[in-house]
N, C-alpha and C positions, 0 to 999 in steps of 0.2 A: 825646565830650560825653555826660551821665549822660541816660536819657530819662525819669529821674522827679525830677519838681519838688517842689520844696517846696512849697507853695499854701495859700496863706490866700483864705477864700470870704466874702464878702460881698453879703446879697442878706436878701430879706423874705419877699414871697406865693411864693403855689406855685410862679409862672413860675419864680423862682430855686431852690426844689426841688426842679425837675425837673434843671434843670441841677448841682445839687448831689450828689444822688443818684449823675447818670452820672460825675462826680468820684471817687464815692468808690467805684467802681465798676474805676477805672483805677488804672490804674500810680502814677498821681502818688500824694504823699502831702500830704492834707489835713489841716494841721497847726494849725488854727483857723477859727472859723466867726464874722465879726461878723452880727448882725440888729438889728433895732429894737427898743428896747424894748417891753416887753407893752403890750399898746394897751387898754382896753374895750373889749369886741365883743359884739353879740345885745342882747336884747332886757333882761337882767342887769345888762349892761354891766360885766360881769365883766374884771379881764384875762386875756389871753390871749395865750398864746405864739404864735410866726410858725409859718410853715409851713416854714420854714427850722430857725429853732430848734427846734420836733419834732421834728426828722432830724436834727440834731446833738444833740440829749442822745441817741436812741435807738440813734444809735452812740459816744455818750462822747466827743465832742471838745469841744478847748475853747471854750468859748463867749464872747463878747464885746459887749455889750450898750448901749458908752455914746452918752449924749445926745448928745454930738458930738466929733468927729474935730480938733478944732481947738487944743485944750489939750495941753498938754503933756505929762502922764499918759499919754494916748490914745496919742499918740506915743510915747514909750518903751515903751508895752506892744507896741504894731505891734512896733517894731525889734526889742526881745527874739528874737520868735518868726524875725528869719534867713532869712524869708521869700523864693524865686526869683521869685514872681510872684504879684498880686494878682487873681484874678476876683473880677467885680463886675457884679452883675445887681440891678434892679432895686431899688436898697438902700435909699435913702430920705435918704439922707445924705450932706452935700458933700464929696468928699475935698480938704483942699487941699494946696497945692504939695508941703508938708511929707511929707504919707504917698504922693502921687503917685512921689516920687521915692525909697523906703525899698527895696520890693521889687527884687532884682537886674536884673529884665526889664520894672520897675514894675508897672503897673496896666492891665487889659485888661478890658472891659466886652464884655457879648452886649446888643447892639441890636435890638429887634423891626423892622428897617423896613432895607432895601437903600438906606444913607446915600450919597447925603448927603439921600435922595429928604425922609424924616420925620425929625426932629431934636427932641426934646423930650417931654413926660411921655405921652402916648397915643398912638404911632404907627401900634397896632393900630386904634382908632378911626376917627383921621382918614382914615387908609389905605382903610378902606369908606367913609365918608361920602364923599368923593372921589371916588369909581365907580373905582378901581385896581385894575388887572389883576392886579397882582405886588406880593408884598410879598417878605418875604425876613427873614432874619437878615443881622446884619455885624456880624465882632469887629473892636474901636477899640482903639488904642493910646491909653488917656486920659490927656490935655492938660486945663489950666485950664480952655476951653470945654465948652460944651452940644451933648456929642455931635458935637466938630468934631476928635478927634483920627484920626489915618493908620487907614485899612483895613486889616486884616492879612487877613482872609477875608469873603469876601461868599458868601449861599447863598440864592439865590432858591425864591420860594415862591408859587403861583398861588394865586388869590382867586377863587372860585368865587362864581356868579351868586346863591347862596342863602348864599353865606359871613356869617355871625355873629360879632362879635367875639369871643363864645366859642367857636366850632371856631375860629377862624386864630389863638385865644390859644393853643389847646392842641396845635394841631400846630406854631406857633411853638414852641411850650417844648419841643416835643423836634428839632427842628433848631435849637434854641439848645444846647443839650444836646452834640448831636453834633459841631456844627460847634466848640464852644471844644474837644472835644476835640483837632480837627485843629488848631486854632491853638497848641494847648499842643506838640503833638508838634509842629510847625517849628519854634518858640524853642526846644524844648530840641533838634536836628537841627540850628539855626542855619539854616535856611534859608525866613525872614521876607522878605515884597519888601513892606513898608508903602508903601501909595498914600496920597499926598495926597486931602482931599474937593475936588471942587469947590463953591465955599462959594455959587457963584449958582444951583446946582440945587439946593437945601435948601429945606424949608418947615417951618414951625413946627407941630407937635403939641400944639397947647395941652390941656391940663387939661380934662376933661370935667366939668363943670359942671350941679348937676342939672337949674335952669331950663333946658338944650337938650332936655332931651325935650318940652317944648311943642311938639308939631307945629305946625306954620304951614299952614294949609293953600293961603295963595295961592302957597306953592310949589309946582313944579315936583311929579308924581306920584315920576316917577321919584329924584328926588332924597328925597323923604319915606320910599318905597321905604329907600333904601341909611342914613337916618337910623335907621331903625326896627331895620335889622340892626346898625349901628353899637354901640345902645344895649341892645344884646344880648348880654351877662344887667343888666345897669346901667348908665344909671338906669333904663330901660327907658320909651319913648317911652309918651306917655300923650296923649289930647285927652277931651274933652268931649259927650257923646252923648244927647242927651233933658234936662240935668240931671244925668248921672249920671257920676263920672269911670271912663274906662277905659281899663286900659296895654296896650298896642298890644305883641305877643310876635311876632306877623310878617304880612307884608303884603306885596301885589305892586301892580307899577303896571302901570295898563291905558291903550294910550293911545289908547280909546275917546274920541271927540270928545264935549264936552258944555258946556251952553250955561246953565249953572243957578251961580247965585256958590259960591266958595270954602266951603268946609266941609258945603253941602249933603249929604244920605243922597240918594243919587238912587236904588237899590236895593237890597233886602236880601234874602236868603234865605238856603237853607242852605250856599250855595257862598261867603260872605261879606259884605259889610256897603260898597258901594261909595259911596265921598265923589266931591264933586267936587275939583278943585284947581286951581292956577292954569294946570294944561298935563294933562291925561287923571284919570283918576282913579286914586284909590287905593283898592284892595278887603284890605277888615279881616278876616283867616282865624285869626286866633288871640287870644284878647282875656281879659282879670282883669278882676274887679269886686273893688271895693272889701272888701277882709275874705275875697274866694275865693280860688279857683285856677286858675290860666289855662288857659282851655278854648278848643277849636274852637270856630267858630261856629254849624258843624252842629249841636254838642251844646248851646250855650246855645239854640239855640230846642226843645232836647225839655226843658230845664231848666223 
């Protein structure tokens, strides 16, 4: 059995770049790259290529751009390319039954979240807001459903107490990286043991949504805590302070007792900016004003 695959790559942001990269890096041969079409981005609102399609013109492959997967066109161009197997990270686009079933070994997606735990668009997110220990990669055999097809590889990944949705994004996308490599080298070795998910330990990954960065402060310290790293680099948790708005870049909870209502400053200096909350407080160590740039707190008071 040959151990280089044919491989058509499908995927958008960087997450999927990094795993594209290690692709084109291996044995396999990637023989087409879908991404999403050029979107508007910045302040221009220019379009702009993905960070997928970068790396596929910079090494000439063919590139595949359409609005959706469900016409017929779409379909015959997939089949053309004779493809062994489809990866698919983070693409932005529904496959259906049609293209699921084109590639020899079909379609296998890298999942940021050890499923059947986070199932849906932010796993990374949810997975901090949560207080979770471990998150992980797992490559899926995709099925009709959201993230509910057979395990082929799971590879766990610990969440550290200061963990950011950006560092567990970034060392995600290189244990996504490596780990579809080992899923590729089984299917083509033939020796795949696909696990069913158990579908009652699943929870949903909704969408992060920019109204949740409004902190609440009759929450919980600790919980406002892990909201503030969640939304870390976006949307990036913000409240309200004198009048003045300001986005919240990181913060610890203390669970100093205090007897003063929700949202109160109970102390300020140069170690942080202490609220109260509805369980200990929360001390503000890194904080943006409006039109700056996110400074310590140390330094906005020599500001």
């Amino acid at each position: 059995m040959t151990s280089k695959l044919r491989t058509v790559f499908a995927g958008t942001p960087a997450f999927a770049a990094t795993a594209l990269q290690a692709l084109l890096a291996s044995t396999h041969d990637v023989v087409a790259v879908y991404t999403q079409p050029d979107r508007p981005a910045g302040r221009g609102r220019r379009l702009t290529a993905s960070p997928v399609k970068q790396l596929a013109l910079k090494h000439d492959i063919g590139l595949y751009q359409p609005q959706s997967l469900r016409d017929e066109t779409a379909q015959q161009s997939l089949a053309a390319l004779n493809a062994d197997v489809m990866v698919v990270v983070a693409y932005g686009l529904i496959l259906p039954p049609q293209i699921l079933a084109l590639p020899r070994y079909g379609c296998i997606n890298i999942h940021a979240s050890l499923l059947p735990r986070w199932r849906g668009a932010a796993p990374i997110q949810r997975a901090i807001e949560a207080g979770d220990s471990e998150s992980g990669i797992t490559i899926i055999q995709m099925d009709e459903g959201l993230d509910t097809g057979a395990m082929l590889v799971r590879a766990p990944c610990a969440i550290s107490a200061t963990e950011t949705a950006e560092t567990l994004h970034d060392r995600l996308a290189d244990l996504g990286a490596t780990t579809v490599l080992e899923a590729l080298s089984k299917i083509a070795q033939g020796n795949l043991q696909p696990e069913a998910q158990e579908d009652a330990k699943s929870c949903y990954a909704a969408k992060i949504h920019k109204h949740e960065a409004d902190l609440d402060f009759s929450q919980p310290a600790a919980l406002l805590e892990r909201k503030v790293r969640a939304f870390n680099p976006w949307p990036v948790a913000r409240t309200t302070l004198n009048d003045q708005l300001l986005r919240i870049w990181q913060a610890s909870a203390m669970s100093a007792p205090c007897d003063q209502p929700p949202g109160t400053i109970v102390h300020s200096s140069r170690d942080g900016i202490d609220i109260a909350t509805g369980e200990g407080l929360l001390r503000l160590t890194r904080l943006q004003r409006p039109g700056g740039k996110a400074m310590a707190v140390s330094d906005l008071f020599n500001a």
